[in-house]
DRENMI-534394 format. One record per residue (C-alpha): residue in one letter; x, y, z. Coordinates in steps of 0.5 Angstrom, whole numbers, plus 500, padded with zeros to 3 digits. Each point is the difference from the previous one (the first is absolute). Layout:
% residues N
AXYZ...
***
This chain:
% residues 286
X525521473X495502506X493500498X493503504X494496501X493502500X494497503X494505498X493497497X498508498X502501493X499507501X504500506X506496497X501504494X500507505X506496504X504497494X499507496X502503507X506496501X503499492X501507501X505499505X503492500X503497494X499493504X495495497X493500502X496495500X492501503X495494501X493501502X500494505X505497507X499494496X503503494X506504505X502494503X501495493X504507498X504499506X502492499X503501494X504507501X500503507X498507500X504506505X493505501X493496500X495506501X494498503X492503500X500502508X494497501X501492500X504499507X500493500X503500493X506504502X500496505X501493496X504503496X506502504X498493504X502496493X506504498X504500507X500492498X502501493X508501498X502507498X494503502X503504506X501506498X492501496X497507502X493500500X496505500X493503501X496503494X495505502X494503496X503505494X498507499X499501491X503506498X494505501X497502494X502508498X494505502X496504495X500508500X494503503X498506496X496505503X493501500X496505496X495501506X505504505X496499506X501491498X506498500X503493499X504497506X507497498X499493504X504498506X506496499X499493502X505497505X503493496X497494502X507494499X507502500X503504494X504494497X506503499X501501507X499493500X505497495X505504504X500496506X499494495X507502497X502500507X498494502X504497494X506504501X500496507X498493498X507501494X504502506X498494504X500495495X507502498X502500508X497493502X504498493X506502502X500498507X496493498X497502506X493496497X503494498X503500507X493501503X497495496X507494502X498501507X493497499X501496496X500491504X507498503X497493502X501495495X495499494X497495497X497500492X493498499X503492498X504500507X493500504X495495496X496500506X498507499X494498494X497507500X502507501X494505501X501508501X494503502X494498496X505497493X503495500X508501499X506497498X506498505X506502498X505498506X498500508X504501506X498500507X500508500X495502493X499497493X502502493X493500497X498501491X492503500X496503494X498506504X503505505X499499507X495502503X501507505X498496506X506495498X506506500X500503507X499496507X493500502X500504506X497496508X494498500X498501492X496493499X502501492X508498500X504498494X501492499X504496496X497492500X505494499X495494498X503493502X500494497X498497506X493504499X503504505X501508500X505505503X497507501X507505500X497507501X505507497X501505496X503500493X507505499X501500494X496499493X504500493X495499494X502497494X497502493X504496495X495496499X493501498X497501507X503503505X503496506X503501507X505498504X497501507X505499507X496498505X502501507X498496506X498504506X505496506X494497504X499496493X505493502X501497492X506495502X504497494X504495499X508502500X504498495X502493504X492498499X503499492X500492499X503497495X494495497X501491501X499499493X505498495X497503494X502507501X502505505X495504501X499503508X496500503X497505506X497497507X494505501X501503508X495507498X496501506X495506503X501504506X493500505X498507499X499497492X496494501
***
């Protein structure tokens, strides 16, 4: 069943619109008053219409960064919530004066300041036709598992106990965990979602870019700069967790070891193997 998210912290404002709109969708509403709110909704059922104040850009603009990572997210409308006219309130009548010559002046009608809701869970209706016809487009066609496939790394992964030179995983400011690692991109395990600067490629000359840093063993570091493609949150345990794939940008040189760097350990006591570590750094990361 199809459902519609609203982010509105106006108390007054939100129950214009719900009332608005339980008039004309039988589909489940859920209002938050904060983006914080939204986006813990959004992990743990994805919407098919988030409906957003106008006035916060730069929230939209993560939002729609952090949903393109998401799986099954592609056919989300999101739509802008203007300012809401209330329903004006009925006019007295105006009797007449006893004094013929003063007479009491019916008042102007005064012109609305927002939008008359109605008008406006019209288009909300629209939207949510057009998103029930593109997600049943994109299931049939399996056009977005396909589109997610071609992003996913064709080189040789390595799990996290294949590589146990690589001590620890920062992504940005947190400390992560290495799920696997090729030479094109990581599989990552965070306690927060990514960053905005992480989802989309930084532009040229922006000082600020998205950095993956490997700590070795040696003491050494290696610094792979990208961007995450896809983030899938879990929330079967008490705090939510997410699997990040970071790519790497093609001037980051990350060399592992093929399947023939595998040894067999000397010792006759087990038949553990062992990995010969051979990750090395290009220039434009020292």
């Amino acid at each position: 069943m199809s459902w519609l998210l609203v982010v509105l912290p106006g108390s007054a404002q939100a129950d214009l619109l719900q009332h608005a709109l339980r008039t004309r969708i039988s589909d489940e509403i859920v209002v938050v008053g904060s983006i914080e709110e939204g986006l813990t909704s959004i992990e743990q059922n994805i919407p098919d219409v988030i409906l957003l104040p106008t006035m916060i850009p730069a929230v939209e603009d993560y939002l729609v960064a952090y949903l393109a990572t998401m799986p099954g997210a592609r056919h989300v409308q999101i739509l802008g919530i203007p300012c809401l006219e209330p329903p004006a309130a009925p006019l007295e009548p105006h009797g007449r004066s006893p004094l013929l010559w003063k007479r009491r002046q019916a008042p102007r009608p005064v012109a609305p300041l927002g939008c008359d809701p109605g008008v406006f869970a019209e288009d909300v209706v629209t939207y949510l036709a057009r998103a029930r016809e593109l997600r049943a487009a994109l299931a049939a066609s399996r056009t977005d598992a396909a589109s997610h496939q071609t992003e996913r790394r064709s080189d040789p992964r390595f799990a996290n106990h294949e590589v146990p030179w690589i001590s620890v995983v920062r992504f940005g400011n947190e400390r992560a965990v290495l799920l696997d690692v090729s030479s094109r991109g990581a599989l990552l395990r965070t306690e927060t979602r990514p960053e905005h600067s992480f989802l989309r490629r930084a532009a040229p000359g922006v000082r600020q870019r998205a950095r993956l840093t490997l700590e070795l063993a040696s003491d050494q570091e290696v610094h792979a700069v990208g961007r995450v493609i896809r983030c899938v949150p879990s929330t079967t345990g008490p705090r939510t967790q997410y699997d990040v794939a970071f790519s790497f940008d093609e001037s980051v040189g990350l060399h592992l070891p093929t399947s023939s760097a595998l040894v067999h350990a000397s010792s006759d006591d087990d038949d553990e193997v062992q990995v010969v570590p051979s990750l090395t750094r290009s220039r434009s990361d020292v």
